[in-house]
C-alpha positions, 0 to 999 in steps of 0.5 A: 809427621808424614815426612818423618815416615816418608823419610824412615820408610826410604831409609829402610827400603835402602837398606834392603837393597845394600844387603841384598847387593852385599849378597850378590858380592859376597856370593860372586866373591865366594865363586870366584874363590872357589873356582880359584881354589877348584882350579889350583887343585885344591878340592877340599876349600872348593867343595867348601865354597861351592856348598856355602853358595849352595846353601844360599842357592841351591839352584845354582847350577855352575856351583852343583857342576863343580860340585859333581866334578870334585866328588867325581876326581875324589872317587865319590861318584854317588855324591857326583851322580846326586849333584849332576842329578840336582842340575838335570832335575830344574834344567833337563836339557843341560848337556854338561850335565847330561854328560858328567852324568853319563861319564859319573855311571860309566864309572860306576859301571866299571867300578862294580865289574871291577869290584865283582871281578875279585869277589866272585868265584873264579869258576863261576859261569859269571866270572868269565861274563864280569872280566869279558864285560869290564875288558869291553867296557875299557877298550871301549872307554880309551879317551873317552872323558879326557876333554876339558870341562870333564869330571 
């Protein structure tokens, strides 16, 4: 009898350990897609994978990197700000993040002068300070972000 359990108990424990191996593939098998996918520029099968291994991990922090960078090129910047924001939550001193981040509200800043630019009242005394502001803003902007690796 103690063999049968014997027996029983390590056929159980060998399971555990396929499944949790037939994980580990299946959540390399779903990055490496995605990063095919993100890389041929198809952002909606990527955004797709990435948030299925976020799902099993929302740890993981290259997943939440790619993630920001496709809401970053599709215009969804608070969406991008969150997933840069989740990285730097467990891992303050990632500078990938730190500089998506910084590049994600540097959008959001010309955006918003952009935006009130055509809202505001031309003859308003801030009307002058939003144009001046957005003007300084792109000049000082020229190249910045073009690096590899950026949103």
């Amino acid at each position: 009898m103690k063999k049968v359990y014997i027996l029983v108990s390590l056929l159980l424990f060998s399971g555990c350990s396929t499944q949790s191996e037939k994980s580990q593939v299946s959540m390399l098998d779903m990055m490496t897609s995605a990063d095919s996918a993100y890389s041929d520029g198809r952002l909606g099968t990527a955004e797709t994978l990435y948030l299925k291994v976020l799902e099993r991990d929302p740890e993981y922090t290259e997943a939440n990197l790619k993630l920001g960078n496709i809401y970053n090129r599709q215009g969804r910047l608070d969406a991008a700000a969150s997933s840069y924001s989740e990285i730097l939550k467990r891992n303050p001193d990632d500078a990938r993040a730190w500089y998506n981040l910084s590049l994600t509200r540097f959008y959001q800043a010309s955006a918003t002068l952009e935006q009130g630019r055509h809202k505001v009242n031309s003859g308003s005394p801030y009307y002058s300070r939003l144009v001046n502001l957005h003007k300084y803003l792109l000049e000082v902007s020229s190249g910045i972000g073009d690096e590899e690796n950026t949103p």
